[in-house]
Phi, psi and omega in degrees: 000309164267017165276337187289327190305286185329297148338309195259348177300284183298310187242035167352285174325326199286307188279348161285334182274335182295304187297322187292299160008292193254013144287303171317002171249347175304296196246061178260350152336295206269043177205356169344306188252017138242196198304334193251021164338283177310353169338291195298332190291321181271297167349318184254010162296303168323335173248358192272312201263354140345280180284018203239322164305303160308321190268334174316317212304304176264353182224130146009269166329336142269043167279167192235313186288141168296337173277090195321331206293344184236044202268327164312356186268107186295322197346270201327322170295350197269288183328303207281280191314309186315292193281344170294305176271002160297299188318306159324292182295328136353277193307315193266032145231031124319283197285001187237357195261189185209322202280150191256003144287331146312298207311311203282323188299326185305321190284334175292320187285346182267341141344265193292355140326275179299006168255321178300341177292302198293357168264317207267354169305322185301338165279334193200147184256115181301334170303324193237006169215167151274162193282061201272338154313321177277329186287355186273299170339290192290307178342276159351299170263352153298310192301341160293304196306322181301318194279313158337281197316325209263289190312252211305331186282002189256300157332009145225185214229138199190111178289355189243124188293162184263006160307000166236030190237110189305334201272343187269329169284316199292286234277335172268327160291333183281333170336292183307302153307289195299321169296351174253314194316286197309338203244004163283299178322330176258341161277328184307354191255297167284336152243069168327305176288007183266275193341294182316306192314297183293344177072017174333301189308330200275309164344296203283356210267325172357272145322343142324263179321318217293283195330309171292338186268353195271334197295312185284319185286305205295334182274349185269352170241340195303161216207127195291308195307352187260339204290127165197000000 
């Protein structure tokens, strides 16, 4: 018993991720039929590869480097997680934009993602850092994409407030997170002592719940007829 409390004490987000997990799968009716279908599927990827970071982090046997002296080191699944989930959002406000010269931006800007991940292997090894340059670049361009989406929901007319539309809580949580997450990531690398000092990781984990708890009001409020 008490090793589970330390657990849950210690890795909070795991079991947070769980609950969001299975409200969203509670009230997956009323999103079933739209661009954010696949919802639940990146929730339990997010939480799959969570715990798969916890257990490298900590038990021997999962380890991914060959070099004992880092054998705890977790990076690569997150980097591997960093591009899937971009490419995901990408893809579902591909499908939420309606003007078709966004859609091309959208398309252009996950492009240019995906080039900055493959340049920065050439600079940094995914085993032992994050990919954290690329991950600002992609940051950058969902935080486009968001805004595209904001730009079209204020130019039309919608009879349903948006306190009931899931794509508008996803959309203000990935905002929120994304205007911080990259540059806590890049201080944690290039100032290690700000990161200590300041206690960044707890900041980030913030910004976490936010984001995942905003993912959660949304699927606990949405409205099928609201969704845009």
């Amino acid at each position: 018993m008490d090793t589970i409390l330390t657990f849950i004490t210690e890795h909070y987000i795991i079991p947070f991720y769980l609950i969001v997990w299975l409200v969203s799968m509670a009230c997956y009716r009323t999103y079933f039929d739209t661009p954010l279908k696949y919802y639940p599927m990146y929730l339990m990827y997010t939480l799959l590869t969570e715990l798969l970071g916890y257990f490298i982090k900590f038990h021997e046997e999962f380890q991914v480097v060959s070099d004992n002296k880092y054998n705890w080191y977790n990076v690569i699944i997150y980097n591997i997680y960093s591009v899937i989930t971009f490419m995901f959002f990408y893809h579902i406000y591909w499908q939420v934009l309606k003007n078709e010269k966004h859609k091309k931006w959208v398309v252009i800007g996950a492009g240019s993602s995906l080039l900055s991940y493959v340049i920065s292997l050439f600079f940094q090894d995914p085993f032992y850092s994050n990919l954290y340059y690329a991950d600002l670049v992609a940051s950058m361009v969902l935080l486009f994409n968001i805004w595209l989406y904001y730009k079209e929901k204020k130019l039309e007319f919608n009879p349903y407030p948006n306190k009931h539309n899931l794509m508008f809580w996803t959309s203000l949580g990935l905002a929120v997170f994304h205007a911080i997450f990259p540059f806590l990531i890049i201080i944690g690398y290039e100032a290690p002592k700000i990161w200590v000092n300041y206690n960044l990781r707890s900041v980030l984990w913030v910004f976490i719940l936010f984001m995942y708890g905003t993912f959660m009001v949304g699927v606990i409020v949405h409205r099928r007829k609201a969704f845009r």
